[in-house]
C-alpha positions, 0 to 999 in steps of 0.5 A: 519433519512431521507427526512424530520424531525419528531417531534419524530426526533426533540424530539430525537435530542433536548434530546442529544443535548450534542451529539458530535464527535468532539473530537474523529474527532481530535484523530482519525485525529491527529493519522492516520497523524502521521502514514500516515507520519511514512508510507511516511518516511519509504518508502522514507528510504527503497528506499534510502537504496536499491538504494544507493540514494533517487531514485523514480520509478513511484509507489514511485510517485504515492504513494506520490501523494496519501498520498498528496490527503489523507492529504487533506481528513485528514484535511478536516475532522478536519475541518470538526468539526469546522464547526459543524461536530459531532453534530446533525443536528439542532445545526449545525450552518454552513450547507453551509460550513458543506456540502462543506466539506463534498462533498470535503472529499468523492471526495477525499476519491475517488482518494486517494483509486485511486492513492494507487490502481495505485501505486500497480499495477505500483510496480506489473510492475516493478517486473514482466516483462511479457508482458501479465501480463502488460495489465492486469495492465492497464485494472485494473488501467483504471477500477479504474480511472473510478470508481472513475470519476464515483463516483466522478461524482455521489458525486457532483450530488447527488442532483438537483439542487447542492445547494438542498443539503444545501438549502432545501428551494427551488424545488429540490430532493436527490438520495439515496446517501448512496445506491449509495456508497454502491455500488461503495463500493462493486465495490471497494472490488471486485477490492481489491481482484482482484488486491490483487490476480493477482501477486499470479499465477506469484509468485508460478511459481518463481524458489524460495522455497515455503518458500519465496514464501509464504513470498511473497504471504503474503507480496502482500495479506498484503492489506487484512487489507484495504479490511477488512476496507472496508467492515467494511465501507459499513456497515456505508455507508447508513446514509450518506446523511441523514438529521441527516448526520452531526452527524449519518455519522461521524463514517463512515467518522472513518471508511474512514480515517482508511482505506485509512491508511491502504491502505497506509501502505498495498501498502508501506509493499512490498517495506520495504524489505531493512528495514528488511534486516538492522535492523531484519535479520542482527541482527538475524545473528549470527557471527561465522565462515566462516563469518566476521562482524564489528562494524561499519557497522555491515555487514556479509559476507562469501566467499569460493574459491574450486579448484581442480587440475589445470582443474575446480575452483568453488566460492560460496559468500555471505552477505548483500546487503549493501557496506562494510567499506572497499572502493571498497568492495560490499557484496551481500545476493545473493548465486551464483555457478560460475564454471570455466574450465582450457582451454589452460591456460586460466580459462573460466567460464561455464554458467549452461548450458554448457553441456562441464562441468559435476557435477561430474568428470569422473571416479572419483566421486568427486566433480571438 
């Protein structure tokens, strides 16, 4: 239903006057809270326990700030059905406050896609250094800002005047709002795509096996499931700004909440490495031997010295990235070849590229 009721609309309507929403609103409120809150905790540890203390980098920030903002659009929809929201048009009793709330969820919805966006491309330059691959980063992250000041702009002014859209009692029109969302949402899945690819070229050219590099890959694409959420939302785009919008846009608000979930999680599944590393691969770990583990901080390290002669000595160490029971004692998940060479009594260690200290020692064949 659009423009103006029917009698055949009113007919409709008064049969499934028992029509509501509200209590699928505070399910699907009350979930997608308490998971965007796992998310934050999650986060927050992960950071903790890769950096020793709660130390945020300027992505943690704008996460935080984007989780605040989807907290609002959160509430807001649950209030939303107090107010009447979830029910047909003509048994909403408030239609004022009705489309306040309304035009604050999709002006929200707006900068929390923005901030989650901001905070992907802000962990992007914290990995990789290149320079180049920086002002692709701003040109994305100014784009975004700018569909979403343009979206926000076209939410506010849908109608002229402002109070048209809830006092149809006076001279005014209405944009075809659900149009224009449709586009500002193709606009938002193209960027997701676009932001989801651009550390893909940078990551195959890592010096790494192709099986981290597809670990990596699928860790950055994992924003996938929000792209998903967002096509499913242009299907529902359409029925919001219709007469009958308090009841026929509700699943797309559904839809809204879940994505933005989504979004959250998606740009947070990058930094949950520590987690993975404590809890999955350190039990997955066997101990046995050349490797020590305790109870207590159930860390796993090994370490070889090789020297041969009095002329080269070569160590290989590793472990977990965490800090031993032992004081003093730091144990690293990173393999690492250091050579020395025995030069007038002094042991001194030879970069890769010394080209003074060969693989394999003259005339013998063995390894120094």
């Amino acid at each position: 239903m659009s423009g103006v009721l029917t009698q055949e609309d009113i007919d409709y309507i008064l049969a499934h006057k028992d029509d509501s929403y509200k209590p699928n609103i505070i399910i699907c409120t009350s979930i997608c809270g308490f998971f965007s809150i796992l998310i934050v905790l999650l986060r927050l540890y992960s950071r903790y326990i890769a950096r020793g203390r709660l130390r945020l980098d300027l992505s943690d920030v704008l996460f935080l700030i984007a989780w605040v903002v989807f907290v609002m659009s959160d509430v807001s929809f649950a209030v939303f059905s107090a107010y009447g929201g979830g029910r047909h048009f003509l048994f909403v009793e408030n239609l004022y406050a009705l489309q306040i709330i309304s035009l604050e969820m999709e002006v929200v919805y707006f900068f929390t896609i923005t901030f989650i966006k901001c905070s992907i491309l802000a962990l992007y330059k914290s990995i990789f250094p290149q320079h180049r691959f920086h002002y692709l980063l701003r040109a994305a992250a100014l784009f975004v800002c700018a569909w979403a000041i343009a979206g926000s702009f076209v939410t506010i002014f849908q109608c002229t005047p402002v109070s048209f859209l809830w006092n149809r009692n006076q001279t005014g029109f209405c944009i075809n709002y659900g149009a224009s969302l449709l586009v500002f949402g193709v606009f938002n899945i193209i960027t997701d795509f676009v932001i989801l690819a651009m550390p893909i070229p940078l990551v195959r050219q890592l010096n790494i096996p192709n099986s981290k590099k597809r670990i990596l890959i699928i860790l950055f694409a994992a924003g996938c499931s929000a792209c998903i959420a967002s096509i499913v939302r242009l299907v529902f785009t359409l029925s919001i700004g219709e007469i009958d919008g308090p009841y026929t846009a509700v699943p797309a608000g559904f839809v809204s909440i879940a994505e933005l979930t989504m979004g959250l999680l998606a740009s947070s599944i990058p930094t949950y490495g520590p987690l993975y590393d404590k809890f999955i691969r350190k039990s997955a770990v066997p101990s046995g031997k050349g490797s020590s583990a305790t109870n207590e901080s159930n860390t796993i390290g090994n370490s070889y010295n090789y020297t041969k002669g009095s002329q080269y000595s070569g160590q290989i160490s590793a472990g977990q990235s965490t800090i031993g029971p032992n004081a003093g004692i730091r144990v690293t998940d990173q393999f690492e070849l250091v050579r020395h060479v025995n030069r007038n009594g002094d042991w001194i260690r030879v970069e890769d590229e010394d080209e003074e200290l060969q693989l394999f020692t003259p005339g013998t064949g063995s390894i120094p």
